[in-house]
N, C-alpha and C positions, 0 to 999 in steps of 0.2 A: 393473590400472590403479592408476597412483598418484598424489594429488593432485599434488605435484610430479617432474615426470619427468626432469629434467636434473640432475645431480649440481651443476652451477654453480649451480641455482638457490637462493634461499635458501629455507627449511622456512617451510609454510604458518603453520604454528602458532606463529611466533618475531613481537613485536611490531614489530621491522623492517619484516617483508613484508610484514602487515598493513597498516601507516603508509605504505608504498608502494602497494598495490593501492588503500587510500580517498585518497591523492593523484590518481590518478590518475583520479577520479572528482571532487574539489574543484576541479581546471582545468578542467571542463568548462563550457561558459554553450551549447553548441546540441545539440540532441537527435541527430542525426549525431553530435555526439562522445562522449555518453552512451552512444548504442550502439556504438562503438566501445570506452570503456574497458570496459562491460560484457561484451563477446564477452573480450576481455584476460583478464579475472577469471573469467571461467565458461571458458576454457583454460588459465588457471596452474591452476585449481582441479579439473580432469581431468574438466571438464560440456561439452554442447554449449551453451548457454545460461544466459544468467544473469536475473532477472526485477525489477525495483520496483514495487511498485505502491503508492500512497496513497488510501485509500478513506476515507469517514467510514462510521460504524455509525449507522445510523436504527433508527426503528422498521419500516421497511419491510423492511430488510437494508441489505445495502454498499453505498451509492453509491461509483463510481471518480469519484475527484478526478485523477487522471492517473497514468498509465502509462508506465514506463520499460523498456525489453529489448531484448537483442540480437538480437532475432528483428528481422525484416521490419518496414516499416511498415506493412505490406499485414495482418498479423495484429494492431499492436496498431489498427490502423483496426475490424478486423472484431471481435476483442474487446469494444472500444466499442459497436459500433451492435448484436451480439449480445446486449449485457449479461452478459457472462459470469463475472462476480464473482457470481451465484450459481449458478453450477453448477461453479466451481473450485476442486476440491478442496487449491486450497494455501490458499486465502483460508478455505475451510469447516472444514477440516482444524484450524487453527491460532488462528482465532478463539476468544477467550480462554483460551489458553496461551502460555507464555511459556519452553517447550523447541522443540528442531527436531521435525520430522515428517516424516518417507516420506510420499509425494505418489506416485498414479497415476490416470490422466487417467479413470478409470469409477469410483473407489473410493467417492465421494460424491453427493449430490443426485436429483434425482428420473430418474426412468429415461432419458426423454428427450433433457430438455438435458443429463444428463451423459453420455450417447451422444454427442448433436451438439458438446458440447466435447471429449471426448476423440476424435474421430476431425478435428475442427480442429485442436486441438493438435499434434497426431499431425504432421498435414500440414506447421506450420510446425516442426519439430525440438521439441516438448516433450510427452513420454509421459511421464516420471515425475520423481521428483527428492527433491529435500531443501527442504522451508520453515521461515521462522521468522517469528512476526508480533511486532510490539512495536506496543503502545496509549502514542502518545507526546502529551502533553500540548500543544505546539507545537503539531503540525500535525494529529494523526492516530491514527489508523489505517495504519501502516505492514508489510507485507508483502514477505519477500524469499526468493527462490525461485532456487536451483541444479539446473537443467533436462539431463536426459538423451533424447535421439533418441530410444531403440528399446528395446525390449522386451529384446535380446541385449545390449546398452551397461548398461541399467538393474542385469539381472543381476549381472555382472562387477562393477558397483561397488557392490552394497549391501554389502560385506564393509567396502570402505574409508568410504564415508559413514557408518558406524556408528564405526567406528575416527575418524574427523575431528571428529565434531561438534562436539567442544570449540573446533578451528584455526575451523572454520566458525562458529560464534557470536563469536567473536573478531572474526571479520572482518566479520562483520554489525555490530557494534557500532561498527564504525569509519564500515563505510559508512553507517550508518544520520547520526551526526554530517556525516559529509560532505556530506550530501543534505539537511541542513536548509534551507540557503537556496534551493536548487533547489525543493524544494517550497512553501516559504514562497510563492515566485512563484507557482508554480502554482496553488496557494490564492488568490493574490490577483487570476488574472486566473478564474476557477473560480465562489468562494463567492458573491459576491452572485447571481449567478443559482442556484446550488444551494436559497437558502432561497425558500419561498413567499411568495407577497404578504403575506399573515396574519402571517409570521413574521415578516418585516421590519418589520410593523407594530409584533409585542409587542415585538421587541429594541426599537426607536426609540421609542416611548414607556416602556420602562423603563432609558434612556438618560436622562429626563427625571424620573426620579426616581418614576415610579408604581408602583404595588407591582400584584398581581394584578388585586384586587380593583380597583383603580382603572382599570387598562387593560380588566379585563372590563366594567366599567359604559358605557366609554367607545365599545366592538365589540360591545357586545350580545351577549358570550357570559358564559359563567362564569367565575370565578377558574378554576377548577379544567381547565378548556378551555385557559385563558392557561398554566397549569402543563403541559399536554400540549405545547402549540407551545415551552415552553422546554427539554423534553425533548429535542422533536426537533432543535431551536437547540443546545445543546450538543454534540448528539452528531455534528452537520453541522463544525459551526464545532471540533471537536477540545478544546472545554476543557472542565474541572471541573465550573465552578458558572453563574450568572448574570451574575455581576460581570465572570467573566472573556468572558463571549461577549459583552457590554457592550460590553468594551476592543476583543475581535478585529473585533467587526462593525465599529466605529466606525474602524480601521485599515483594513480590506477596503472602505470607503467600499459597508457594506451596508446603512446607516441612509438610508433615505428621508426627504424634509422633510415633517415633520407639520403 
């Protein structure tokens, strides 16, 4: 197998092809065409599939913020209502690093659900592959994943996914910029439901200028309680510090009137 198989085509790894494959993902505005340039990209790139996903990191684990791939809708439907961002080993696998990783559908998680995800996966075309996650200040938690059918396909191309990884993070890098406003959206029709009532409370009065201690006296919990929920508030909401989940709540129109 080889990433590009036509002698007309241009080499994965040249920033042309690159600049071409995340074009082709910047025209896109409806999730039919997403999965449409994504199958594109996961066959110029010699996969059956190619995957997005944008998750926040809690303390609970990943919440998905939305899910993009050329598989079926019918699987990222059941992804969702499964919860399978924990027991998918590209999302487990790649959490907090920042190289590629070989991904197969039992490698990770507890017995069970990673049985019931890799024999899911399985069924919609994704047994194993190539992931990369980037922790981007913007949005997220973002995850991207070049998916192989079968167990004989996965074989066949570990030789060249290990020879690529360089062309392949190239091109994540592209798609990754490309897919910022797409998510941004996503985010904005997503996050204020994602936080809890309590949390919306701490962001919007420390919107108003109260510091912990003031919001705790205020909910009858502790400073230090107010400190837990903005834990969770950042790590939902994708930014840094305090100041900045301030700015994103207040944009995502996630501040309740107090």
């Amino acid at each position: 197998m080889a990433l590009v198989t036509s002698a007309s085509q241009l080499s994965l790894g040249s920033l042309t092809s690159t600049q071409m494959l995340a074009d082709l993902v910047r025209r896109c505005s409806r999730e039919e065409e997403f999965c449409s340039a994504f199958a594109t990209i996961a066959s110029y790139c010699g996969f059956d599939a190619f995957s997005y996903l944008l998750l926040a990191d809690t303390t609970g684990g990943a919440t998905l913020m939305h899910h993009w791939t050329s598989a079926c809708a019918r699987w990222r439907n059941r992804y969702a209502e499964r919860q399978y961002q924990f027991a998918d080993p590209r999302v487990l696998l790649t959490q907090g690093r920042s190289v590629p990783v070989r991904w197969h559908g039992t490698h990770v998680g507890a017995p069970r659900t990673r049985a019931a995800f890799a024999v899911d996966a399985a069924r919609f075309g994704l047994h194993s592959g190539v992931a990369v996650s980037f922790d981007d200040a913007r949005v997220g938690r973002i995850v991207l994943a070049w998916d192989c059918a079968g167990e004989s396909a996965a074989a066949e191309r570990a030789a060249t996914i290990e020879r690529e990884l360089g062309a392949l993070m190239l091109l994540a890098g592209f798609i990754r910029e490309a897919m910022l406003d797409p998510c941004r959206a996503a985010l904005s029709r997503r996050l204020p439901a994602a936080l809890t009532p309590r949390e919306r409370q701490c962001v919007s009065y420390a919107a108003r200028g109260m510091t912990s201690a003031d919001i705790g006296a205020k909910l009858g919990i502790t400073g230090r309680t107010v400190n837990f929920h903005f834990g969770n508030i950042t790590a939902k909401l994708g930014v840094l510090n305090r100041a900045e989940a301030i700015v994103r709540a207040i944009a995502l129109h996630a501040v309740p009137p107090v």
